[in-house]
ZAMARGU-4260 file (C-alpha; in steps of 0.2 Angstrom, whole numbers, plus 5000, padded with zeros to 4 digits):
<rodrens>
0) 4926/5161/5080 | 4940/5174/5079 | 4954/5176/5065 | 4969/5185/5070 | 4984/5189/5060
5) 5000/5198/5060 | 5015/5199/5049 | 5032/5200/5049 | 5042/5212/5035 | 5057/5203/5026
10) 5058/5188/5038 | 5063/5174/5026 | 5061/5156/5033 | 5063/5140/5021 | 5049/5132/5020
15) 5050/5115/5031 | 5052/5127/5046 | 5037/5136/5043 | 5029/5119/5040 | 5033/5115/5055
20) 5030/5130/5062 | 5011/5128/5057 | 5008/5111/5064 | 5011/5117/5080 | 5000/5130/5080
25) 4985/5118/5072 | 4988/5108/5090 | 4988/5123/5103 | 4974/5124/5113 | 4956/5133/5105
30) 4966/5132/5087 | 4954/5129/5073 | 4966/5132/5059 | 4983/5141/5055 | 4991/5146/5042
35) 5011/5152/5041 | 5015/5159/5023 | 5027/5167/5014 | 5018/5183/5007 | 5016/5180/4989
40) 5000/5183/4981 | 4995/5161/4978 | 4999/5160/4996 | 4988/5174/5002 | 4975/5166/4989
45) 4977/5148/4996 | 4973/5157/5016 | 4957/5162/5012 | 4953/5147/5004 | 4954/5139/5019
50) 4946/5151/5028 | 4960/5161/5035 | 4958/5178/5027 | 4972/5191/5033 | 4959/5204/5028
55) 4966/5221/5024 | 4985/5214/5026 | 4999/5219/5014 | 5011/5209/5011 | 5025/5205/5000
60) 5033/5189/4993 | 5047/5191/5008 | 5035/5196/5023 | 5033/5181/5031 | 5013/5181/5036
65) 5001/5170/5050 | 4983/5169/5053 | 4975/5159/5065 | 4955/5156/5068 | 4951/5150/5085
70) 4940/5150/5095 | 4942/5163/5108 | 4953/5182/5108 | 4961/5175/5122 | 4966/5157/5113
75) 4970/5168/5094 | 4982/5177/5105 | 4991/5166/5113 | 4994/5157/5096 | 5001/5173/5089
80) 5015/5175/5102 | 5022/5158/5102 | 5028/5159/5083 | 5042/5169/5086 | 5048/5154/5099
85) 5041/5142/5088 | 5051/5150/5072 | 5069/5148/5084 | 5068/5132/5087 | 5086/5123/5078
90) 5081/5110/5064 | 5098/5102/5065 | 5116/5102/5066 | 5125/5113/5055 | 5136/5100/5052
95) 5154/5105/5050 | 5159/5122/5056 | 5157/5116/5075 | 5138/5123/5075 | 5142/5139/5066
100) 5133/5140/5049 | 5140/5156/5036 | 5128/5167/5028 | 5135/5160/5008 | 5138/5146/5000
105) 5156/5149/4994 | 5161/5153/5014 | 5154/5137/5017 | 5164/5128/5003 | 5179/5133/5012
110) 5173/5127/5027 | 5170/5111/5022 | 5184/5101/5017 | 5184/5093/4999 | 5166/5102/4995
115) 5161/5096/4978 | 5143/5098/4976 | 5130/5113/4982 | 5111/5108/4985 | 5103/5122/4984
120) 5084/5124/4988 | 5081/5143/4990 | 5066/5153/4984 | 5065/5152/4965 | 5068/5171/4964
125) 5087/5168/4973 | 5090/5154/4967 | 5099/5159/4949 | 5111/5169/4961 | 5114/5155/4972
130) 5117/5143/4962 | 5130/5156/4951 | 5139/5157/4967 | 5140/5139/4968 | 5149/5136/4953
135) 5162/5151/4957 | 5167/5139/4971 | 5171/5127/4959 | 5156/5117/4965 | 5147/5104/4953
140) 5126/5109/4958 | 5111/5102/4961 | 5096/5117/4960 | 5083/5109/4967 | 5072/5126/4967
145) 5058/5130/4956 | 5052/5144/4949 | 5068/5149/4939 | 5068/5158/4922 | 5073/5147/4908
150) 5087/5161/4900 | 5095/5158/4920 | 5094/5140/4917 | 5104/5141/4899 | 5116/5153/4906
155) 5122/5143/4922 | 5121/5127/4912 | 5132/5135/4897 | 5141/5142/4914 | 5143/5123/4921
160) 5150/5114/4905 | 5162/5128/4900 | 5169/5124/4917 | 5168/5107/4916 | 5155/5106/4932
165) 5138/5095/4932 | 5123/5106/4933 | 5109/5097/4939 | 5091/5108/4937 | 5085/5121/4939
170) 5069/5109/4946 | 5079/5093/4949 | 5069/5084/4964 | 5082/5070/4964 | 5099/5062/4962
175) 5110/5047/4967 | 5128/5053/4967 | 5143/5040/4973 | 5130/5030/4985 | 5123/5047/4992
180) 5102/5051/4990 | 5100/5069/4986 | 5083/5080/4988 | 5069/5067/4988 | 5077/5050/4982
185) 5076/5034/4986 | 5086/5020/4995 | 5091/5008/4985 | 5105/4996/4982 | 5120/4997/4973
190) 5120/4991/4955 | 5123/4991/4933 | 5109/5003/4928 | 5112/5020/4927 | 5099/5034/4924
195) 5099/5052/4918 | 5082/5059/4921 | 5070/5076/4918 | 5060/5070/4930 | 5061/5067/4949
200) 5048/5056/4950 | 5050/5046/4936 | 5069/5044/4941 | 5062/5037/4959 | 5048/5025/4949
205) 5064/5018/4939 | 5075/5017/4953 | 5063/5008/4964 | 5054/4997/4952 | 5074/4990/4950
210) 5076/4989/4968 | 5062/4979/4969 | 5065/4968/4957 | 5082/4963/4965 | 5092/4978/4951
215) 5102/4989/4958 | 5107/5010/4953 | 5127/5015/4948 | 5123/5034/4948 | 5105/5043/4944
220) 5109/5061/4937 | 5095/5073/4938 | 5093/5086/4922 | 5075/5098/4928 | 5063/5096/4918
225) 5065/5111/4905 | 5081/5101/4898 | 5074/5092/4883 | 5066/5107/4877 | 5071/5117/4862
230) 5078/5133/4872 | 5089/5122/4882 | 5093/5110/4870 | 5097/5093/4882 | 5115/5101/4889
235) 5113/5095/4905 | 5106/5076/4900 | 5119/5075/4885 | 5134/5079/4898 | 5123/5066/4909
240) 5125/5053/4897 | 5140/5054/4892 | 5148/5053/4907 | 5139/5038/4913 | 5144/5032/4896
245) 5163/5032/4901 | 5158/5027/4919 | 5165/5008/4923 | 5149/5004/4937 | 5137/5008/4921
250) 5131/4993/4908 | 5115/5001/4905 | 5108/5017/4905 | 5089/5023/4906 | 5085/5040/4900
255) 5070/5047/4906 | 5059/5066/4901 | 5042/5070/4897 | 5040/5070/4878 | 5056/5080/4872
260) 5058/5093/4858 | 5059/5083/4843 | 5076/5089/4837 | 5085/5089/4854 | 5078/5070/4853
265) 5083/5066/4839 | 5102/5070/4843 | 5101/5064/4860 | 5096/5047/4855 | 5110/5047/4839
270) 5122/5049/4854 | 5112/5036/4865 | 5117/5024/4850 | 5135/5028/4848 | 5138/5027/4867
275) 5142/5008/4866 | 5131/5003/4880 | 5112/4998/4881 | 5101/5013/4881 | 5086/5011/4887
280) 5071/5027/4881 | 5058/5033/4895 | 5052/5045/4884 | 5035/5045/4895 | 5018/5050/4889
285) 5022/5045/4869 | 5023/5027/4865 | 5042/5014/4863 | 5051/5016/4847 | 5064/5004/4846
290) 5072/5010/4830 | 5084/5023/4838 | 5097/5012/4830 | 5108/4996/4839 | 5108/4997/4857
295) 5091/5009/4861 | 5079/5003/4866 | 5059/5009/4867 | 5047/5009/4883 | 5032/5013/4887
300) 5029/5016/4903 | 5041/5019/4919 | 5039/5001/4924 | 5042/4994/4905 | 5060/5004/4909
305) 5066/4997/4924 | 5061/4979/4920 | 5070/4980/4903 | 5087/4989/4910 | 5086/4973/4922
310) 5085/4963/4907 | 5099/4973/4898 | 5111/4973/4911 | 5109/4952/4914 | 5096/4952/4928
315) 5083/4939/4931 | 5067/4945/4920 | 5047/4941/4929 | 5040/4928/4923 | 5026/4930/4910
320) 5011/4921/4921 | 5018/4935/4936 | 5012/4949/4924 | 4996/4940/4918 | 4991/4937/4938
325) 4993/4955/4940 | 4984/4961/4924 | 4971/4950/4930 | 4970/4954/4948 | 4966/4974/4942
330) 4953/4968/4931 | 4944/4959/4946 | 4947/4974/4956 | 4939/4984/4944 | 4924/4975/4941
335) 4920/4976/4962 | 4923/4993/4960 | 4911/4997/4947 | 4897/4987/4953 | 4896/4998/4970
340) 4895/5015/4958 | 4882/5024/4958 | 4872/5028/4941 | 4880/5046/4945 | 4895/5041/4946
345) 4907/5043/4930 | 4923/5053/4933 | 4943/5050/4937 | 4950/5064/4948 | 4970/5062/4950
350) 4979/5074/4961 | 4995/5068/4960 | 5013/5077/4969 | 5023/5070/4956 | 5024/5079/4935
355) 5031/5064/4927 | 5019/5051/4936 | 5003/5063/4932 | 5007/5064/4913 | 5011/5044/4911
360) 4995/5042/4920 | 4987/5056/4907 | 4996/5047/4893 | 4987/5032/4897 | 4969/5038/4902
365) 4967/5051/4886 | 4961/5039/4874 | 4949/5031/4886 | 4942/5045/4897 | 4936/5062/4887
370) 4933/5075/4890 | 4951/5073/4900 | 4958/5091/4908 | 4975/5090/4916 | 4989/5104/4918
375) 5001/5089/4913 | 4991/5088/4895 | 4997/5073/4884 | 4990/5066/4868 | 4970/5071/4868
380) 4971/5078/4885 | 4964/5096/4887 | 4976/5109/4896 | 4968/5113/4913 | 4976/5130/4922
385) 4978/5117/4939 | 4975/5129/4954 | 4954/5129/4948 | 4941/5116/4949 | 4941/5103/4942
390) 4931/5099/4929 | 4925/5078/4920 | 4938/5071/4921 | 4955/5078/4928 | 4971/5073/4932
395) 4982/5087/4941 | 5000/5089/4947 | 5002/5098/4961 | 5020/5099/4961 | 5018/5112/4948
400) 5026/5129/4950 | 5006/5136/4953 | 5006/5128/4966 | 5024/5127/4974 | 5028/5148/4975
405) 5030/5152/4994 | 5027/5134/4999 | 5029/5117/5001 | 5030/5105/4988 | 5017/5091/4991
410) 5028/5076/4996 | 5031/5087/5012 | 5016/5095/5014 | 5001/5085/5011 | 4990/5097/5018
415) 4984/5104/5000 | 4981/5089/4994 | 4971/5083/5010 | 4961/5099/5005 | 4958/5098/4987
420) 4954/5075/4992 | 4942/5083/5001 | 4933/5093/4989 | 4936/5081/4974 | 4927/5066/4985
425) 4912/5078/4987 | 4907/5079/4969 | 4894/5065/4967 | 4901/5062/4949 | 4915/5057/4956
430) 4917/5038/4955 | 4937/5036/4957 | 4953/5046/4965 | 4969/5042/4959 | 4985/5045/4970
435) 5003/5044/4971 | 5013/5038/4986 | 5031/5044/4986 | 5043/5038/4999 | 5060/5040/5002
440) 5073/5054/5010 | 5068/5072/5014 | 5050/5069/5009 | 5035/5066/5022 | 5040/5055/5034
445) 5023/5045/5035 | 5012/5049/5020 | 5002/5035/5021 | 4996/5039/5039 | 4993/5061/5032
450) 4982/5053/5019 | 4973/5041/5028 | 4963/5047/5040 | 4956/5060/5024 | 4954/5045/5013
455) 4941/5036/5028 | 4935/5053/5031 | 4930/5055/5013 | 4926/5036/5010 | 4913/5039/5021
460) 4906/5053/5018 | 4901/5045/5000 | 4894/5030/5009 | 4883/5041/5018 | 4876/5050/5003
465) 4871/5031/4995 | 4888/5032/4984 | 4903/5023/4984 | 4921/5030/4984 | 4936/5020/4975
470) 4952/5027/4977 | 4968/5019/4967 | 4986/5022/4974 | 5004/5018/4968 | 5018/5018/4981
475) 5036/5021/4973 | 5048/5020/4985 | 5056/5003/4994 | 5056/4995/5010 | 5073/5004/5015
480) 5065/5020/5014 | 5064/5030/5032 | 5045/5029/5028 | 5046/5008/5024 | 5035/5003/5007
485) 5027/4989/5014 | 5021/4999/5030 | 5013/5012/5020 | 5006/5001/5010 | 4998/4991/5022
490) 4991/5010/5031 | 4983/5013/5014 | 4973/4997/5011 | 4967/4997/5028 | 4960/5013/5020
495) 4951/5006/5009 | 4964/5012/4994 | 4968/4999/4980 | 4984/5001/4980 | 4995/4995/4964
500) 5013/4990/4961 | 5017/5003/4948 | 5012/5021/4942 | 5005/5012/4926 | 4996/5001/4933
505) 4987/5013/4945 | 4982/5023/4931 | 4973/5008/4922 | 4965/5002/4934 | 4958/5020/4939
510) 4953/5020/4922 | 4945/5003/4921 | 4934/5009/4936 | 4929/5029/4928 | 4927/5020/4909
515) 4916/5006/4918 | 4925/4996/4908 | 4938/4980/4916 | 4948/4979/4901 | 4968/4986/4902
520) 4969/4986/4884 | 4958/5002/4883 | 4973/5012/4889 | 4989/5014/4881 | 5001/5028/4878
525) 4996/5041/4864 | 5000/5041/4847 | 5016/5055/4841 | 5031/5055/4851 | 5046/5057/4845
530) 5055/5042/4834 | 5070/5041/4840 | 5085/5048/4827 | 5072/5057/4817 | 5072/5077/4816
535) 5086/5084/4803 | 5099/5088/4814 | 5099/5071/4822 | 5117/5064/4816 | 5125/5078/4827
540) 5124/5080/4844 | 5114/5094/4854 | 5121/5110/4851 | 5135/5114/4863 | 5132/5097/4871
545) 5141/5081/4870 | 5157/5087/4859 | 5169/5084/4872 | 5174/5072/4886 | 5168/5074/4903
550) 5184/5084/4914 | 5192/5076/4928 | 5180/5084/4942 | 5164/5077/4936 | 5172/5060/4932
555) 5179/5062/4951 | 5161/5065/4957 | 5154/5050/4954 | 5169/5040/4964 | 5163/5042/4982
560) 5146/5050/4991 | 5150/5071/4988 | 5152/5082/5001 | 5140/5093/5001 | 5135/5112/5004
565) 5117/5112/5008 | 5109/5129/5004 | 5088/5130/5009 | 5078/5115/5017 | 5086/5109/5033
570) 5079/5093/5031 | 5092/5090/5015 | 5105/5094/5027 | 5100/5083/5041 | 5095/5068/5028
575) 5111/5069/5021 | 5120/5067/5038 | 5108/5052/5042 | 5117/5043/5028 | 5134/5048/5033
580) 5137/5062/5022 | 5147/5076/5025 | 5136/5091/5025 | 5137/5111/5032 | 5121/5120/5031
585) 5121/5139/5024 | 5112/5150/5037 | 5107/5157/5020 | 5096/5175/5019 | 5089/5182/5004
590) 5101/5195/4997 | 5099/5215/5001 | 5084/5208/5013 | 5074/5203/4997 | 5072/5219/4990
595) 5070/5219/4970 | 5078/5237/4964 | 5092/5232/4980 | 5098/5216/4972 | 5098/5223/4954
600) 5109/5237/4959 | 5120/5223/4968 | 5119/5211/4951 | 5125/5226/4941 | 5141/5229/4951
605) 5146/5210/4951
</rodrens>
C-alpha cells in the first residue's frame, strides 16, 4: 500500500467539482481510496479517518489538497497527474455571455438582461462579501452558504429591507420563486399554498407531501435557519409573510422553523393572524397550538402541515381509514422487526442530511428513547458535539456546519454518511438506522442507488454476526424529480429498508423498533414550545420587520421564474437551465487569492 499526496497553494475549486474530481480518481486503475479536499483543519481530520493521512502536509483552508492510497508508486502516481486534467474539465455552459463567465457577480448582472436574483454558494468565509455585492447590483439574494457569522447575517438582511430586496439565508438550502426550484428544491406543481420556511428540508417535506396529495406551491421563500432567533429577530420570514400575504396566487400560507425565540414568535404569529389568510404553524420539534388567534392554525409534524394547508386552501382531505391503514401497517412492521433483534440489540442511530427532518424526528423519539444524544437536541434530548461517536441512542445531522466546512453537503456527497452507516451498523447494540431520502434538483442524482449497495453491505454483515439489521427511510421528494420517488423508493426496499411516507412516520416506526415497543402513541412532540401570541411584545411586530409594505421589486419577483446570477456550485447553474431559467455562472475566485490580512485591507478601503 502506498499514500501519496500533494498540494496545491490557493487553488480554490467549489466543491461539486472536486467531488467529482474524487470519484474519478476512486475508479483509476490500483486506486484504493482518494481524497480531494479544501485544506481546512475538519477536512484534513476527516482524510485521515479514512485512512488518507497527508502526513507532514501544511495546508491552509484555501490550499486545495489530494491523497491517494493505492496500490503501487507507479499506480499513486499516475493518480496524482491526472487531477490537474481532471480539475479542467467544463461543468456546464456559462450560460449568457456566449461561454464567457466574469470573475463578479455585479459584472455579471449586467450581463445578463433583467438579473433579479443572485444564488450564491461560495465558501462561508466569502460569502458575507458576495452576497453585499449582490444587493449593490440591485439583486434580491439567495445565500445558500453556510458558515456565515450571524452580525453578517443581521447586517445584509437590515441591508436588504432597507432596500426593499428579499434576502433569503445566510443557510437557505431552498426556494420556489415564480415556477423556478432554487438550490435543492423540489418539482412540484403549481398551486394556493404558499410557505415561508427556516428550514430547507422541512420546506421540501411540506412541498412534497402537498404535491403528493394532489396540492400544489404559489411561492416557498427560504429565511436560514438563524431567522427565528433573538439576534435576528424573524426580518427575513416577517418580510416572507408579508408578501405572500398581498400575493394573489396565495390562500394559505405555512410557516415553517425549528422552535423559534419566544418573543420573535410571539410577534410573528400576532402578524400571522392579522394577515387575512389561513396560516398554518410548523413550529417543529414543540407540539400545535392553535390559539394563535383566528386564522392560525397549529401542527405537529411536517406532514400534519401540508395535509392541513390542503385542507385550508379547499383540497380534498385523506380519508380517516387511509391514516388508520398506515398507523397500522408500521405497527406490523415494527412487531417483524423486533422479533429478529437480538437480546443485544437496543439502540436507534439516525444519521440524517437534513436539520429540520433530524430534530422532528428527535422531537418525537425523546420521550420514548433515553438516554437520546443528537446535535439537533429537542425536548429531553442530550446535546451531542456530531463529528464524535456516537453514543445509546443518537440522531445526528450531518448537514451541520461541523460537518459542511470545505465540503459537500450530504445530499451530494453521500460518501460521509456511507462511512459513518458503516460504522454505526458495526455496533451490535445497534438494532435500527434511521435515514432520510432527499430528492429533487442539484442534490444527488441517485441516492437510493449510493446508499444501497452500503445498506446490503451492512445488512449483511449483521446477519453474519447472528444479528438482525432494520433500517427505516423516508423519501421527500416526488416523482417529477430528476432522481423519480417511486424509483428510489423501490431501490431502497429491495435493500431491505422500511421505507415510510413521511419524516414523522419514519421516525415512529424507528422508535417502535429501538423501544421494542409497536405502539405510535409512545411518541409525540415534546412538551414547551412556544404558544403562539405569548411573550410581552407580541401585539407588535418583530422589530424592524413587518412595518411597511413589500416594494415594487420583491412584489415583481414573485410574477415570473427570476433570472438568475449563479455565484458557487455549477450544478445550481446547470439545474436552473434544465428548467428553462435564464442563468450566467460567475467564474468566481476568492478575493485577494484568499488571503486573511489581504481582504481586510481590501474591506477597509471599501
Amino acid at each position: 500500500m502506498v499514500i501519496r499526496s500533494a498540494i496545491r497553494a490557493s487553488a480554490y475549486y467549489d466543491s461539486v467539482t472536486l467531488m467529482r474530481a474524487q470519484q474519478a480518481l476512486r475508479v483509476m486503475p490500483g486506486i484504493e481510496e482518494a481524497g480531494v479536499v479544501m485544506g481546512t483543519a475538519a477536512n484534513l481530520d476527516l482524510l485521515r479517518q479514512a485512512g488518507l493521512d497527508p502526513g507532514g502536509l501544511v495546508a491552509r483552508p484555501n490550499d486545495l489538497v489530494v491523497v491517494v492510497r493505492g496500490d503501487t508508486e507507479e499506480h499513486a502516481g499516475a493518480a496524482l497527474g491526472a487531477l490537474d486534467a481532471l480539475l479542467a474539465q467544463p461543468a456546464g455552459a456559462g450560460g449568457a455571455g456566449e461561454g464567457y463567465r466574469p470573475r463578479t457577480v455585479s459584472a455579471a448582472a449586467r450581463l445578463l438582461p433583467g438579473a433579479s436574483l443572485a444564488l450564491i454558494s461560495v465558501p462561508g468565509r466569502f460569502a458575507a462579501g458576495a452576497a453585499r455585492e449582490a444587493l449593490d447590483a440591485g439583486l434580491h439574494v439567495m445565500l445558500f452558504s453556510d458558515n456565515v457569522s450571524i452580525e453578517d447575517e443581521v447586517r445584509l438582511k437590515q441591508l436588504a429591507r432597507a432596500r426593499g430586496r428579499l434576502m433569503m439565508g445566510p443557510d437557505c438550502g431552498t426556494a420556489l420563486i415564480g415556477g423556478a426550484a432554487l438550490g435543492f428544491a423540489n418539482r412540484v406543481r403549481r398551486g394556493p399554498i404558499g410557505l415561508v420556511a427556516a428550514s430547507g428540508t422541512g420546506l421540501q417535506e411540506v412541498a412534497t407531501i402537498v404535491h403528493r396529495r394532489g396540492g400544489g406551491i404559489s411561492h416557498a421563500i427560504g429565511t436560514g435557519g438563524r431567522d427565528l432567533s433573538a439576534r435576528v429577530g424573524g426580518i427575513a420570514m416577517s418580510r416572507g409573510l408579508a408578501l405572500l400575504g398581498r400575493d394573489p396566487a396565495t390562500a394559505v400560507v405555512v410557516l415553517v422553523s425549528k422552535p423559534p425565540d419566544r418573543e420573535v414568535a410571539g410577534r410573528l404569529l400576532a402578524q400571522a393572524a392579522a394577515l387575512g389568510k389561513p396560516v398554518v404553524l410548523a413550529f417543529v420539534g414543540g407540539p400545535p397550538d392553535s390559539t394563535g388567534g383566528a386564522g392560525a392554525y397549529g401542527a405537529a409534524t411536517l406532514e400534519e402541515a401540508g395535509m392541513l394547508a390542503l385542507r385550508l386552501a379547499g383540497g380534498a382531505a385523506r380519508g380517516r381509514g387511509e391514516l388508520d391503514a398506515g398507523r397500522e401497517g408500521a405497527v406490523r412492521r415494527a412487531r417483524d422487526a423486533i422479533a429478529r433483534l437480538a437480546p443485544s440489540q437496543r439502540y436507534l442511530r439516525g444519521l440524517y442530511s437534513g436539520g429540520t427532518l433530524c430534530g422532528e424526528s428527535v422531537g418525537l423519539l425523546q420521550a420514548a428513547l433515553r438516554p437520546l444524544y443528537s446535535n439537533v437536541p429537542v425536548g429531553a434530548a442530550r446535546a451531542h458535539e456530531g463529528v464524535g461517536p456516537s453514543r445509546a441512542h443518537t440522531v445526528l445531522d450531518l448537514g451541520d456546519d461541523a460537518f459542511t466546512v470545505g465540503r459537500l453537503h450530504p445530499m451530494l456527497d453521500m460518501t460521509l454518511r456511507i462511512q459513518r452507516l458503516g460504522q454505526e451498523a458495526a455496533d451490535p447494540e445497534v438494532a435500527v438506522v434511521l435515514l432520510d431520502v432527499l430528492l429533487g434538483e442539484g442534490v444527488h442524482p441517485d441516492p437510493a442507488g449510493a446508499l444501497a449497495p452500503a445498506i446490503e453491505a451492512a445488512r449483511e454483515a449483521a446477519a453474519r454476526e447472528g444479528r438482525s439489521l432494520a433500517v427505516v427511510a423516508s423519501v421527500c421528494g416526488t416523482d417529477d424529480d430528476p432522481q423519480q420517488r417511486a424509483r428510489q423508493v423501490a431501490r431502497l426496499e429491495a435493500a431491505g429498508v422500511l421505507v415510510e411516507e413521511s419524516n414523522a412516520r419514519a421516525a415512529v416506526l424507528a422508535g417502535m423498533i429501538a423501544a421494542r415497543v409497536a405502539d405510535p402513541a409512545a411518541f409525540r412532540a415534546p412538551a414547551g414550545a412556544v404558544s403562539p401570541g405569548a411573550g410581552p411584545e407580541a401585539d407588535r411586530p418583530p422589530a424592524g420587520c413587518g412595518e411597511d409594505e413589500p416594494g415594487d421589486a420583491e412584489r415583481a419577483l414573485l410574477a415570473g421564474p427570476p433570472r438568475v446570477v449563479n455565484a458557487g456550485l455549477a450544478v445550481f447553474g446547470e439545474s436552473l437551465r434544465a428548467q428553462g431559467v435564464p442563468v450566467i455562472d460567475v467564474d468566481w475566485r476568492p478575493p485577494a487569492g484568499g488571503d486573511p490580512e489581504m481582504m481586510e485591507l481590501l474591506e477597509r478601503l471599501r
